[in-house]
N, CA, C and O of each residue as an XYZ file, in Angstrom:
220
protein
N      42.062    -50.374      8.665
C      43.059    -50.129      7.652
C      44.319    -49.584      8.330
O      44.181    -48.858      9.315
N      45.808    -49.951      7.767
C      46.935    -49.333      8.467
C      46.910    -47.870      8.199
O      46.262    -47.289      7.328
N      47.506    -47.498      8.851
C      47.928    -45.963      8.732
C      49.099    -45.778      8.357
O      50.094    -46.137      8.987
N      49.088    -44.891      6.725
C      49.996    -44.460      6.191
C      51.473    -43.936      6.026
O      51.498    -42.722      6.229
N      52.552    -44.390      5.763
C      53.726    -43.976      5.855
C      54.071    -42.716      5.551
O      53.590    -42.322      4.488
N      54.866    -41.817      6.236
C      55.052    -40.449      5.518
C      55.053    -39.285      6.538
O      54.786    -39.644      7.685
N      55.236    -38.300      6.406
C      56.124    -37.124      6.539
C      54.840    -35.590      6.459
O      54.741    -34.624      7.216
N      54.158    -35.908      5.397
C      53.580    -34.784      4.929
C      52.351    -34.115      5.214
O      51.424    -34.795      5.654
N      52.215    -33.044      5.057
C      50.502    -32.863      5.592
C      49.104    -33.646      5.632
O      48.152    -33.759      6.405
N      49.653    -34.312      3.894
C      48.245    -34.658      3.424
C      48.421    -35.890      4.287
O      47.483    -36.151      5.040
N      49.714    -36.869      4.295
C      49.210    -38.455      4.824
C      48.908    -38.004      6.572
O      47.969    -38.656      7.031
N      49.297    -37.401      7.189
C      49.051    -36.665      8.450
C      47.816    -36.693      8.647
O      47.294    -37.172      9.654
N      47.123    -36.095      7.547
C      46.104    -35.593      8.196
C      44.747    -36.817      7.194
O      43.518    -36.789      7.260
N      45.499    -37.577      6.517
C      44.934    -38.730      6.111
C      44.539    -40.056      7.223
O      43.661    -40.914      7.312
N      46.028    -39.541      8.146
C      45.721    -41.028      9.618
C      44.372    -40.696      9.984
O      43.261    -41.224      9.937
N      44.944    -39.511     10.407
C      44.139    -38.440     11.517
C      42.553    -38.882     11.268
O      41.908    -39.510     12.107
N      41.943    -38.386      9.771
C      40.950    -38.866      9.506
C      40.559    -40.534      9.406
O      39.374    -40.826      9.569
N      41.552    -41.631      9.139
C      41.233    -42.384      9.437
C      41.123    -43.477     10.671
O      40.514    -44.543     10.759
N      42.087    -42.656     11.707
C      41.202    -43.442     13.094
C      39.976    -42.195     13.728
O      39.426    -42.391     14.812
N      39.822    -41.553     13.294
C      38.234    -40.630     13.902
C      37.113    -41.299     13.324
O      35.985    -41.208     13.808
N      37.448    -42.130     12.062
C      37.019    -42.751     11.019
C      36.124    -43.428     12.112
O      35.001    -43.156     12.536
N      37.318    -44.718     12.506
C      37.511    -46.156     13.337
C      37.106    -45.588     14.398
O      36.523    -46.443     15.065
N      37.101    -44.444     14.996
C      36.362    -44.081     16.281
C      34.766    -44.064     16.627
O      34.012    -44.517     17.488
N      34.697    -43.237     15.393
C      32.981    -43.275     15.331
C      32.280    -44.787     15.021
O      31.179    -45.331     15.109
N      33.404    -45.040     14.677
C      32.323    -47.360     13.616
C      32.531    -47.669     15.260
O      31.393    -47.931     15.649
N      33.190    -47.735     16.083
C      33.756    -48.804     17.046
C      33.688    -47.900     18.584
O      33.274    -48.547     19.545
N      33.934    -46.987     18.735
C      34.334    -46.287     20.192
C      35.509    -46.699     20.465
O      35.625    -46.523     21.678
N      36.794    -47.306     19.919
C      37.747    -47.198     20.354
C      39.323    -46.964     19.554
O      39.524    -47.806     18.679
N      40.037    -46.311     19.677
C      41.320    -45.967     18.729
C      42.192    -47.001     19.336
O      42.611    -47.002     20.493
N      42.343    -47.606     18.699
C      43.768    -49.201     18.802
C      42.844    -49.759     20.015
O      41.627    -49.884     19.882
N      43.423    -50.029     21.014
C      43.153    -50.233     22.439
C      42.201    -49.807     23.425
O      41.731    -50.449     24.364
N      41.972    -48.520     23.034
C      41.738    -46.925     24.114
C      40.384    -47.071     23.846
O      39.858    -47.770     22.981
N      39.886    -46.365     24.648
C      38.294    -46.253     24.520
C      38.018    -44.494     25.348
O      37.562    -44.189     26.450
N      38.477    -43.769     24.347
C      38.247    -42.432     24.560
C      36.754    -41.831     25.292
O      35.683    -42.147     24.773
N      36.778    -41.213     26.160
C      35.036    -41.137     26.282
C      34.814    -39.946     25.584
O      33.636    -39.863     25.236
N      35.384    -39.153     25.305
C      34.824    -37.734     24.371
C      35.136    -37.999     22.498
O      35.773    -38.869     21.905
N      34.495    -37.024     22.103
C      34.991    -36.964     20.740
C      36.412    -36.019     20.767
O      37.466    -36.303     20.197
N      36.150    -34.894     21.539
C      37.666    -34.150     21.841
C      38.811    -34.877     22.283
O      39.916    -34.666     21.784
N      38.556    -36.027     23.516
C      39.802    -36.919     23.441
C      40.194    -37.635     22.479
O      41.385    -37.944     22.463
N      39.589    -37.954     21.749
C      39.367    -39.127     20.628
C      40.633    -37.955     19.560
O      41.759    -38.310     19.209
N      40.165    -36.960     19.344
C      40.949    -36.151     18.626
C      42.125    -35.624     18.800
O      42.975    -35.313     17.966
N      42.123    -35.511     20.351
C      43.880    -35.186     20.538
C      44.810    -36.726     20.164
O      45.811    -36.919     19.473
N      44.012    -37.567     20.911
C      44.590    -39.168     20.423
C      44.789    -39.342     19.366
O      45.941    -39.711     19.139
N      44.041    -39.225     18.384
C      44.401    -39.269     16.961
C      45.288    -38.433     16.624
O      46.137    -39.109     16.044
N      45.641    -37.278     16.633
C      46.616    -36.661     16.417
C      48.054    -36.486     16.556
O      48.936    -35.883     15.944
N      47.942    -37.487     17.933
C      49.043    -37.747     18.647
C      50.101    -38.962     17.930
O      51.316    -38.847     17.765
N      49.107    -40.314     17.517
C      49.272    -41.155     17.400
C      49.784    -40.902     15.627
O      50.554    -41.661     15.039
N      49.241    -39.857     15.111
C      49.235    -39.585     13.521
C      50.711    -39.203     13.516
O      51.614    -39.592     12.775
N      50.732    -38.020     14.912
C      52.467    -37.627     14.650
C      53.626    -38.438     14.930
O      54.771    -38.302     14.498
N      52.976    -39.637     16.021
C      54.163    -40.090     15.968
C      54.430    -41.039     14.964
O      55.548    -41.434     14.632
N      53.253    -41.412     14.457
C      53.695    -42.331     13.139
C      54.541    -41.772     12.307
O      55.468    -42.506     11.966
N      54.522    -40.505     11.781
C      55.197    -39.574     10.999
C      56.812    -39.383     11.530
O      57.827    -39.268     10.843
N      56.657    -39.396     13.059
C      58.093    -39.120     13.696
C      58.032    -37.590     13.796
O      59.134    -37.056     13.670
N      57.006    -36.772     13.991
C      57.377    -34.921     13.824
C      56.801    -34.779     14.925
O      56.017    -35.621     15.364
N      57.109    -33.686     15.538
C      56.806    -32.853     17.117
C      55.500    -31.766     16.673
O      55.012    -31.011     17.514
């Protein structure tokens, strides 16, 4: 599923949950093939903010 347009906590933390989602079905976020669940989570987070555009 795409990841959400927006600015705000909730869609933020809506990506967030949905590639950890796509992490656990598959082992990999877009491309990447994280070997931890902790990498998997900074990645997602990363990728959530920049969708958003916020630091």
């Amino acid at each position: 599923m795409p990841l959400k347009k927006g600015k705000s906590k909730k869609v933020i933390s809506s990506n967030i949950e949905e590639l950890l989602h796509d992490y656990k079905q598959t082992g990999t976020i877009g491309t990447s093939h994280p070997k931890s669940m902790k990498k998997a989570q900074k990645q997602a987070v990363a990728i959530a903010y920049s969708k958003a555009k916020k630091k």
